[in-house]
N, C-alpha and C positions, 0 to 999 in steps of 0.2 A: 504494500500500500504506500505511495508515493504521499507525500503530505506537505502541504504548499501552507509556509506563513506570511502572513501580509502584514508588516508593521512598521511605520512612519512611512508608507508610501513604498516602499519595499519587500520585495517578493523574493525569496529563499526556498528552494525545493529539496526536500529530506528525503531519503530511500528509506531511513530509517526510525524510529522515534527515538533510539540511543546516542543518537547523532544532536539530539537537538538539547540545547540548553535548561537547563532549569527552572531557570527565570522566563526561558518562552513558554515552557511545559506550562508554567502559572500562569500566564497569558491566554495562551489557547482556552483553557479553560474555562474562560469569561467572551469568550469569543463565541458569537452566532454560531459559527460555520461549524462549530464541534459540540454544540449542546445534545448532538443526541446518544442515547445510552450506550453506544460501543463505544464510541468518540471518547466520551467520560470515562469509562470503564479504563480504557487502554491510558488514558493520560494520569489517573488518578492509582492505578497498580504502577506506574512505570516513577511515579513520584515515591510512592511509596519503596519502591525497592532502593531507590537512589537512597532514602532517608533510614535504612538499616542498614548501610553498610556502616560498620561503628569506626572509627578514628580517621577514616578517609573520606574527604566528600569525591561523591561521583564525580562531577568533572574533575576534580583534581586526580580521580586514576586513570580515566581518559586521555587525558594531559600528556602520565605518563607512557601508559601503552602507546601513543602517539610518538614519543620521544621530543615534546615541546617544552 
């Protein structure tokens, strides 16, 4: 599922939902285009998993996998 965010007039296209930011993830959210039940579903488990990883925040192990 390809996933296209639009924000400040700017359009970003995701292959992935592990690819997208945190901070967008809490966006989308509040966002029309994903209020309905799978949309929420997938962005509100994919929060949730980011938030038990214990002493690393997900982007920052992304980061590293990445080698940035």
């Amino acid at each position: 599922m390809d996933l296209i965010l639009k924000v400040n007039n700017m359009e970003k296209k995701y292959n992935n939902i592990e690819d997208i930011s945190t901070s967008n993830l809490y966006r989308m959210l509040e966002m029309d285009r994903f209020q309905d039940d799978d949309s929420q579903k997938m962005i509100k488990d994919e929060l949730k998993f980011r938030e038990s990883i214990i002493g690393l925040y997900f982007d920052d192990m992304i980061s590293v996998f990445k080698g940035e």
